[in-house]
PDB file of N, CA, C and O in Angstrom:
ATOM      1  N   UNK A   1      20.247  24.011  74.363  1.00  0.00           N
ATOM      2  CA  UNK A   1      19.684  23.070  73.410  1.00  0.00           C
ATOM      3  C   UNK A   1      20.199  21.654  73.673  1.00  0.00           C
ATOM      4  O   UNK A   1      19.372  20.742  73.673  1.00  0.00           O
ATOM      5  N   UNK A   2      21.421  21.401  73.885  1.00  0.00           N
ATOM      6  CA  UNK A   2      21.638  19.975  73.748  1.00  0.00           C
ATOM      7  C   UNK A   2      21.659  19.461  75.502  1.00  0.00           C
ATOM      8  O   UNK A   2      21.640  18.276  75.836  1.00  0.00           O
ATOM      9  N   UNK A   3      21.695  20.501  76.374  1.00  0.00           N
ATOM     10  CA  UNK A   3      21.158  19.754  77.506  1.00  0.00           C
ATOM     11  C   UNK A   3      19.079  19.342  77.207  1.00  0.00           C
ATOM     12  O   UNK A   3      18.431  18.398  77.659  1.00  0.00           O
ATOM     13  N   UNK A   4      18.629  20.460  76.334  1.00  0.00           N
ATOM     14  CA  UNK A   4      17.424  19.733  76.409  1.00  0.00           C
ATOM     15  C   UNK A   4      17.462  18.118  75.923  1.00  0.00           C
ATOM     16  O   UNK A   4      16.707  17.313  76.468  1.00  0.00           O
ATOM     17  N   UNK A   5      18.324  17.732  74.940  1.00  0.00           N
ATOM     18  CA  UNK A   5      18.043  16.700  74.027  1.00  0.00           C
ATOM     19  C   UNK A   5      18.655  16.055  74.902  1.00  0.00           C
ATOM     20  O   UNK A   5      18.177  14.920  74.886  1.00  0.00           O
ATOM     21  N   UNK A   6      19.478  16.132  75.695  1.00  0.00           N
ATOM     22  CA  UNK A   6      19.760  14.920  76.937  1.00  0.00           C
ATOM     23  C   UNK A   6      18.793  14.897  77.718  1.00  0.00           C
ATOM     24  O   UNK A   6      18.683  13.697  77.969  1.00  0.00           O
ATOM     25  N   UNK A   7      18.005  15.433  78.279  1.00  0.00           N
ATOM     26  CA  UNK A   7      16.982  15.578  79.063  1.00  0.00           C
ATOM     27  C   UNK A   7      15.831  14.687  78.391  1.00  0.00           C
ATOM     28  O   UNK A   7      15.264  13.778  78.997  1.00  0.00           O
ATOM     29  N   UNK A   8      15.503  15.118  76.837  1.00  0.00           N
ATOM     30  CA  UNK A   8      14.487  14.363  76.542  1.00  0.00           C
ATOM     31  C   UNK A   8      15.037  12.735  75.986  1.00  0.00           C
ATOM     32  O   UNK A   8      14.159  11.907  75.741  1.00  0.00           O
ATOM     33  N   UNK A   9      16.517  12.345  75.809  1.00  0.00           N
ATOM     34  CA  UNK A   9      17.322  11.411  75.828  1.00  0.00           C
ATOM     35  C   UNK A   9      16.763  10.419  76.924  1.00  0.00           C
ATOM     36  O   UNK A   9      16.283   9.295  76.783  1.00  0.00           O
ATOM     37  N   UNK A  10      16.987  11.232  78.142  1.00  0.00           N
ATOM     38  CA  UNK A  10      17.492  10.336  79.353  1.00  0.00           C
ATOM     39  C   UNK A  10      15.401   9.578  79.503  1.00  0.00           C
ATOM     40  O   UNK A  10      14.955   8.434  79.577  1.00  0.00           O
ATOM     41  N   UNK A  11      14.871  10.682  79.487  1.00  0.00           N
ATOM     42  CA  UNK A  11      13.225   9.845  79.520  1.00  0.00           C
ATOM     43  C   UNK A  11      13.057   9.134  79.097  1.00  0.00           C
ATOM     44  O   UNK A  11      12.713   8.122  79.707  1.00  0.00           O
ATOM     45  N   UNK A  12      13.201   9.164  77.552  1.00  0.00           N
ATOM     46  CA  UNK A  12      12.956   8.129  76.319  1.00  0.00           C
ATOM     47  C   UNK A  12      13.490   6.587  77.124  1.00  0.00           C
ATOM     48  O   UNK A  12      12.969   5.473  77.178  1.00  0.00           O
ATOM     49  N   UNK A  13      14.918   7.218  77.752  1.00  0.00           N
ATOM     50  CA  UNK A  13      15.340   5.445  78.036  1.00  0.00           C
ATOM     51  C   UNK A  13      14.889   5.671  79.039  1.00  0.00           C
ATOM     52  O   UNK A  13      14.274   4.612  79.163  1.00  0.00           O
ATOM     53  N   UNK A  14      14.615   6.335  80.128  1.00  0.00           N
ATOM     54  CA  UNK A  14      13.800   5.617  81.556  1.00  0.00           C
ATOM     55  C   UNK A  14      12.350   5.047  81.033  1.00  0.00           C
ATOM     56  O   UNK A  14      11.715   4.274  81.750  1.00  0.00           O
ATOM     57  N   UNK A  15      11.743   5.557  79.463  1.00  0.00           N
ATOM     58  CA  UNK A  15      10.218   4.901  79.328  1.00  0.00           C
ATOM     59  C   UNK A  15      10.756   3.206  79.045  1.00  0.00           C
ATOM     60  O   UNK A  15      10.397   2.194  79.646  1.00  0.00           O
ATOM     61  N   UNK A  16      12.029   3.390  77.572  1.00  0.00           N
ATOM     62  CA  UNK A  16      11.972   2.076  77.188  1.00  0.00           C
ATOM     63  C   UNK A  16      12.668   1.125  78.160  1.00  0.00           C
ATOM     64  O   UNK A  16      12.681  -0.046  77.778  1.00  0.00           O
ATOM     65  N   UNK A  17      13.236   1.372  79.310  1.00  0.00           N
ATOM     66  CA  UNK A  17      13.203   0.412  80.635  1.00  0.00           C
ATOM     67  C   UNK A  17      12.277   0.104  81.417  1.00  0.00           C
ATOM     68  O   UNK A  17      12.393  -0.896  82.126  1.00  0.00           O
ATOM     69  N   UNK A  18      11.062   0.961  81.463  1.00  0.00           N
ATOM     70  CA  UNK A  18       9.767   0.545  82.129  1.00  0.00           C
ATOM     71  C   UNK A  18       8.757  -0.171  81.211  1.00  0.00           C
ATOM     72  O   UNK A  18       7.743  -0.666  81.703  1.00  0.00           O
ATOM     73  N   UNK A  19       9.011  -0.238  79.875  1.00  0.00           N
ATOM     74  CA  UNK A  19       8.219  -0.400  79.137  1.00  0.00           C
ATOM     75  C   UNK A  19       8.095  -1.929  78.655  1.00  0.00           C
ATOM     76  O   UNK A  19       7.098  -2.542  78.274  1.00  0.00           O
ATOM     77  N   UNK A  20      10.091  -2.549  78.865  1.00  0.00           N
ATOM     78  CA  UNK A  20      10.845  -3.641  78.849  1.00  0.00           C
ATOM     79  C   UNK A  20      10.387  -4.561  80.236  1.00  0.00           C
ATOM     80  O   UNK A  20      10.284  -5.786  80.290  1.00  0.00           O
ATOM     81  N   UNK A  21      10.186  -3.720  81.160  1.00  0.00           N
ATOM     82  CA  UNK A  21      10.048  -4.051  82.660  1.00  0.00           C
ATOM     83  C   UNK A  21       8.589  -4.772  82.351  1.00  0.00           C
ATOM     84  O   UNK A  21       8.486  -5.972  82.098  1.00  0.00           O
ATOM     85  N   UNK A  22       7.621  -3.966  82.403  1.00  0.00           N
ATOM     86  CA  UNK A  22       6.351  -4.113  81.939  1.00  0.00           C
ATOM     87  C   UNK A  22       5.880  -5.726  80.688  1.00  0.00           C
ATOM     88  O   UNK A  22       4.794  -6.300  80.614  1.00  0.00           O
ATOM     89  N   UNK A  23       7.103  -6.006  79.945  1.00  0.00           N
ATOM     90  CA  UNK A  23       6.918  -6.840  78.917  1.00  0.00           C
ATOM     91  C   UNK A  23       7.259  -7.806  79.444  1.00  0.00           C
ATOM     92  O   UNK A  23       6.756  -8.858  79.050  1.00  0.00           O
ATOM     93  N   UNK A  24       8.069  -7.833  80.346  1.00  0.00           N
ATOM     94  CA  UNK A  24       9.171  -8.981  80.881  1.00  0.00           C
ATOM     95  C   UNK A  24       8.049  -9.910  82.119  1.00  0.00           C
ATOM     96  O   UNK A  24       7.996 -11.133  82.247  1.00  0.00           O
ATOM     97  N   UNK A  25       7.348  -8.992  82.803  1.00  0.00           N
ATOM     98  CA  UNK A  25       6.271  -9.386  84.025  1.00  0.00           C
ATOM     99  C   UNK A  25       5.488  -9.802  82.950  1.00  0.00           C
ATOM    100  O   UNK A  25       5.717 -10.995  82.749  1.00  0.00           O
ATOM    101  N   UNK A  26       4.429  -9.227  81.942  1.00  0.00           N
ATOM    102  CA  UNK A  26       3.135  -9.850  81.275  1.00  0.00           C
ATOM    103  C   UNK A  26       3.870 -11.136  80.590  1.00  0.00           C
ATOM    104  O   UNK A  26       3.064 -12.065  80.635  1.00  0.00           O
ATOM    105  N   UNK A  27       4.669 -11.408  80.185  1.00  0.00           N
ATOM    106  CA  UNK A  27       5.203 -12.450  79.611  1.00  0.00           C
ATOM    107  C   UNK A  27       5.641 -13.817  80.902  1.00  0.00           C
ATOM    108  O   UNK A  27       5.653 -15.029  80.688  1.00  0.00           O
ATOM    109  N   UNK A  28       5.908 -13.215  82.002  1.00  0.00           N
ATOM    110  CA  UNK A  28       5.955 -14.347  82.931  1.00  0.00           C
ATOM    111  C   UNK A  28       4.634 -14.917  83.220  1.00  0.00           C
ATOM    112  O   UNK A  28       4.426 -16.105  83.468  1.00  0.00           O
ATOM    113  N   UNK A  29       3.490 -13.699  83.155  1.00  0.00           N
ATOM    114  CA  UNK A  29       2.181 -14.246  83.872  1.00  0.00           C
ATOM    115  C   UNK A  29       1.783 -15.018  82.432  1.00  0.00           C
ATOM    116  O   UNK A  29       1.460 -16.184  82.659  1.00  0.00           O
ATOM    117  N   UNK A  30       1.743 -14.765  81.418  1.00  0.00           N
ATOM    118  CA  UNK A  30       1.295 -15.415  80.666  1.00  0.00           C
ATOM    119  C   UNK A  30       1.992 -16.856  79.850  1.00  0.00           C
ATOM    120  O   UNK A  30       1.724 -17.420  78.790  1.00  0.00           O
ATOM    121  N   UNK A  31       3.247 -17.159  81.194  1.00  0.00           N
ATOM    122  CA  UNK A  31       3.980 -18.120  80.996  1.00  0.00           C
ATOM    123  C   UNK A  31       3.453 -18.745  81.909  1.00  0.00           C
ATOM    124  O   UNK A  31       3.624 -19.961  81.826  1.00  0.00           O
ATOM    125  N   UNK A  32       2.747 -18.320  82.946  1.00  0.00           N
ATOM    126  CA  UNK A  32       2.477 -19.032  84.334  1.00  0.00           C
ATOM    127  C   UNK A  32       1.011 -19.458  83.665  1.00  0.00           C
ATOM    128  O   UNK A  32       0.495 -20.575  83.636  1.00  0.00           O
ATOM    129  N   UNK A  33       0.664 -18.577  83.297  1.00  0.00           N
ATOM    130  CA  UNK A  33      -1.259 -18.570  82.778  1.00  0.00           C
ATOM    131  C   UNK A  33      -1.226 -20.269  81.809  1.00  0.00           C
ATOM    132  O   UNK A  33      -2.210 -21.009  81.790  1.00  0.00           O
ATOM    133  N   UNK A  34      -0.137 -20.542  81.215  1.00  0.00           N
ATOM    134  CA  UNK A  34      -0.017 -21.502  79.934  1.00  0.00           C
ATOM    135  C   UNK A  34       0.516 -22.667  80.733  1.00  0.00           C
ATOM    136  O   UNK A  34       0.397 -23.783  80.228  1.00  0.00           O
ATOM    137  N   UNK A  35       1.300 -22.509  82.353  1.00  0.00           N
ATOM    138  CA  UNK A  35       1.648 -23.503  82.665  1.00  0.00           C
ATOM    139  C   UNK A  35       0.330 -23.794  83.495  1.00  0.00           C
ATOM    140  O   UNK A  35      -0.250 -24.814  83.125  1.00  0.00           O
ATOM    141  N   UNK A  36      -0.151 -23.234  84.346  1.00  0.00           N
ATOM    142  CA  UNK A  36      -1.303 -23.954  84.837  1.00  0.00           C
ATOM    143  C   UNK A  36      -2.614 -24.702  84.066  1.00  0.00           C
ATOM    144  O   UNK A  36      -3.289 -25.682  84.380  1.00  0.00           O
ATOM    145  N   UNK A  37      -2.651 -23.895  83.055  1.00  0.00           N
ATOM    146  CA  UNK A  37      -3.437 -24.349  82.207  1.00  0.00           C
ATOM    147  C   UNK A  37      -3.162 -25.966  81.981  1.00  0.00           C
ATOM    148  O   UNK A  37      -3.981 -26.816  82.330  1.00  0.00           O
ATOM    149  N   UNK A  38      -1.812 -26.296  81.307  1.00  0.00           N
ATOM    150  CA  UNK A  38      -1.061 -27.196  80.961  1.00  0.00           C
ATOM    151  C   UNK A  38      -1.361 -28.766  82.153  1.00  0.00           C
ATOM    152  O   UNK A  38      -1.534 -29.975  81.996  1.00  0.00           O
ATOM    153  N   UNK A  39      -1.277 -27.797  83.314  1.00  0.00           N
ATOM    154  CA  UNK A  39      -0.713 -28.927  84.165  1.00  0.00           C
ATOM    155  C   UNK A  39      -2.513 -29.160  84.615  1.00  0.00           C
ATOM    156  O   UNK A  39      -2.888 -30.308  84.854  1.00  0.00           O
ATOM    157  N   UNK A  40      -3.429 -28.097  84.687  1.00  0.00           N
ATOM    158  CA  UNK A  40      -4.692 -28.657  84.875  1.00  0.00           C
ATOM    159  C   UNK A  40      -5.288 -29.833  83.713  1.00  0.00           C
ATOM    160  O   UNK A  40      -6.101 -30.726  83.952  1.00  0.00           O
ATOM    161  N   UNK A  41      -4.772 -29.601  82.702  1.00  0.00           N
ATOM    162  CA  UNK A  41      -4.989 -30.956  81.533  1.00  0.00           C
ATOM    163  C   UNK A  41      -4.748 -32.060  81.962  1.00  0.00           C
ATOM    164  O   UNK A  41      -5.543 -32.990  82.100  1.00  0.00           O
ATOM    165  N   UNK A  42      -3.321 -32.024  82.266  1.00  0.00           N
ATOM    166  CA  UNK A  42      -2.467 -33.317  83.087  1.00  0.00           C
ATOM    167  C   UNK A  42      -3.512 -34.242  84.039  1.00  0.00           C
ATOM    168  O   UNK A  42      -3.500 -35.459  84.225  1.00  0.00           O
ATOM    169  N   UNK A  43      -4.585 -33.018  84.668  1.00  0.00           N
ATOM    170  CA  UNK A  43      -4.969 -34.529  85.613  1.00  0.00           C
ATOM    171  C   UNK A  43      -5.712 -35.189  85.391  1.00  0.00           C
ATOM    172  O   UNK A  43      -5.887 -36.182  86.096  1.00  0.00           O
TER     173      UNK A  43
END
């Protein structure tokens, strides 16, 4: 039993590190998406 609950432990955090991973990239592109935008105004 409690090796299962480490087992289903250890997934949970390999999801919420891919999931963090995943937030961290859409948040750059949509930092990049707001800077080009930005700088196409500029000209």
């Amino acid at each position: 039993m409690s090796s299962f609950a480490f087992y289903s432990f250890g997934i949970l955090e390999n999801i919420k590190i891919k999931v963090k991973a995943l937030d961290e990239i859409y948040n750059g592109k949509a930092l990049y998406r707001e800077y080009i935008a930005t700088r196409g105004e500029d000209r």
